[in-house]
GUMARZA-414956 format. One record per residue: x, y, z of N, C-alpha, C in turn; residue in one letter. Coordinates in steps of 0.05 Angstrom, whole numbers, padded with zeros to 5 digits, always signed. Example, Ala and Ser with C-alpha at 12.3 -4.5 7.8 and 13.67 -1.06 7.14 Angstrom:
! residues 2
+00264-00114+00156+00246-00090+00156+00264-00066+00156A/+00257-00045+00142+00273-00021+00143+00258+00001+00157S/
//
This chain:
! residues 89
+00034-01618+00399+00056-01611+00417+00082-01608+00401X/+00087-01624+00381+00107-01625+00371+00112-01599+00347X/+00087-01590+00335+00085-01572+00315+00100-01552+00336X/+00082-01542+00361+00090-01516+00374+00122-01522+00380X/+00134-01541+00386+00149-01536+00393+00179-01537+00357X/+00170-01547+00347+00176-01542+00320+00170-01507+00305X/+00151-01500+00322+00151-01472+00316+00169-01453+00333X/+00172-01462+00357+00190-01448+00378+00225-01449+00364X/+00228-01474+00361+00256-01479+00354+00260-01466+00324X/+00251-01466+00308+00250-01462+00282+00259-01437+00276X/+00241-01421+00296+00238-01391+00302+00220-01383+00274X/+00197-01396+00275+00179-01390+00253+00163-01371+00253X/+00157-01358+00292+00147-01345+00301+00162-01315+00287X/+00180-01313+00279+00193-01288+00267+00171-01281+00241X/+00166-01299+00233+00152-01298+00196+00126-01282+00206X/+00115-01282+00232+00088-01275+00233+00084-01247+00232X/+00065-01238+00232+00068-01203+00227+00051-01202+00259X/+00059-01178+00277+00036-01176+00294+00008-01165+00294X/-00002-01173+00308-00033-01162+00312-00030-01130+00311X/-00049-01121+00294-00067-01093+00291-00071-01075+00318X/-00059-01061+00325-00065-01053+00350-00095-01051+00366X/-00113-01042+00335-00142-01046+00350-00156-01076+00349X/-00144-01096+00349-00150-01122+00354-00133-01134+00369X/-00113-01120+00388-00099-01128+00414-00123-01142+00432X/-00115-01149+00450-00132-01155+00478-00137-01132+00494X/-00111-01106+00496-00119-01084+00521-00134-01063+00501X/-00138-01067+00480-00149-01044+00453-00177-01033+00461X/-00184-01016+00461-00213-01002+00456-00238-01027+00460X/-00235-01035+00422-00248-01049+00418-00255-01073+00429X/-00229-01092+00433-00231-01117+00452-00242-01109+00477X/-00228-01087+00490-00249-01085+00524-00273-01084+00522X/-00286-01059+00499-00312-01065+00493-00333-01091+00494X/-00319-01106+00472-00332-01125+00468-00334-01142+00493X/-00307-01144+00506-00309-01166+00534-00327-01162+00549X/-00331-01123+00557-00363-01126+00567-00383-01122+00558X/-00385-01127+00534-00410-01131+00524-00416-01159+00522X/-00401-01176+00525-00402-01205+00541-00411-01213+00562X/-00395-01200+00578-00403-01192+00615-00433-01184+00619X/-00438-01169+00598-00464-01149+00602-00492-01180+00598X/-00478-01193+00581-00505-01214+00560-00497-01240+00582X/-00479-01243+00601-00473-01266+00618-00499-01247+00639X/-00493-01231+00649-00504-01224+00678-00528-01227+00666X/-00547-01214+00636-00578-01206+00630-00592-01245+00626X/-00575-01265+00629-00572-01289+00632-00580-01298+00657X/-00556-01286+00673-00562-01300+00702-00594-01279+00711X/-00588-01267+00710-00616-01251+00722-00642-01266+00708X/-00637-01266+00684-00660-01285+00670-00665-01312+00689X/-00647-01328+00694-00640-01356+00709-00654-01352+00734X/-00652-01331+00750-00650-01319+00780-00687-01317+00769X/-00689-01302+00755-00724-01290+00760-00737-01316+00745X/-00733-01335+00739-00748-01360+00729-00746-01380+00744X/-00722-01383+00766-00717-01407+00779-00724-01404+00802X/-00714-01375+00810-00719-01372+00838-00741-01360+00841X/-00752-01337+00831-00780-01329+00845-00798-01334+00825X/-00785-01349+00805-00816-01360+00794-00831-01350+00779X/-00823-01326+00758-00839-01314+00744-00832-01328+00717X/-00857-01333+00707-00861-01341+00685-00835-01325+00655X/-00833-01343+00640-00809-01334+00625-00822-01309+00609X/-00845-01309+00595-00858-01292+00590-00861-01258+00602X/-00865-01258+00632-00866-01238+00652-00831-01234+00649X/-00811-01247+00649-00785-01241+00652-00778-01224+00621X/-00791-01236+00598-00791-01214+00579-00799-01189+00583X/-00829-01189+00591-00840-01165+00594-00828-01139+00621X/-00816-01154+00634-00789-01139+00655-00770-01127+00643X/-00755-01147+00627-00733-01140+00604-00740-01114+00588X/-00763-01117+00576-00771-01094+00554-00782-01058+00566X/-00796-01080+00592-00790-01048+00604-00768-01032+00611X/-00752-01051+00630-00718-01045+00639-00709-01026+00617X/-00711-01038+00589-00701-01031+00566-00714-00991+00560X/-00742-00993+00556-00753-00967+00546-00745-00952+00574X/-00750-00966+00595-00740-00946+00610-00707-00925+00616X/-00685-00947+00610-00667-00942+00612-00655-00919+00580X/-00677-00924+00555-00682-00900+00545-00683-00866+00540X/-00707-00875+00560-00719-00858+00566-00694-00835+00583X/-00683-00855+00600-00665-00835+00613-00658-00824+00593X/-00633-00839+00589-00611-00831+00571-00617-00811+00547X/-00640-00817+00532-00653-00780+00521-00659-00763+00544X/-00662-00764+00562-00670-00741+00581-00646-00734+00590X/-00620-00748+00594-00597-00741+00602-00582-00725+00576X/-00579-00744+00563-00568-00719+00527-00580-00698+00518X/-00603-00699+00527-00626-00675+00520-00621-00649+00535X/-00614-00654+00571-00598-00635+00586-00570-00629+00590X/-00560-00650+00570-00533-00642+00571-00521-00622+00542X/-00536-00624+00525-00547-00621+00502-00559-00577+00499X/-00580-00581+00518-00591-00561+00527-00577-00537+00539X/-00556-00550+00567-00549-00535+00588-00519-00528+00587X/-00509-00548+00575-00476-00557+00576-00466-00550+00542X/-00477-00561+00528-00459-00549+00508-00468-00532+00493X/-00485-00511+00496-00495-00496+00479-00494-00471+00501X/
//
């Protein structure tokens, strides 16, 4: 307590250089990452939800996961593929 406030009075806070704009908090990168946090909290609770509550073996909750995954693939080449195809060419 006493450092911070030894830093307030001092005005030591002048000596500091500021943060990088792309390592702000409202930056690109930081929002990114926050939901890519958000994203690994919720694939968590759903994990929690399909083992606790209806009971599927942790194993079967992988094998959910991995499909979710090729499937959600799958789109996304089939969506670049037509946007690819129809839209920019």
């Amino acid at each position: 307590k006493t450092d911070f406030i030894n830093f307030i009075s001092d005005q030591e806070w002048k000596s500091i250089e500021p943060v990088s704009s792309w390592f702000g908090p409202s930056s690109f990168l930081m929002s990114s990452m926050s939901a890519l946090f958000q994203l690994s909290m919720w694939i968590r609770h759903c994990h929690n939800y399909l083992t606790e509550n209806v009971g599927i073996p942790i194993w079967g909750v992988y094998a959910v996961f991995a499909l979710v995954t090729l499937f959600l693939g799958v789109i996304l080449v089939l969506v670049s593929e037509a946007l690819e195809m129809y839209w920019l060419v």
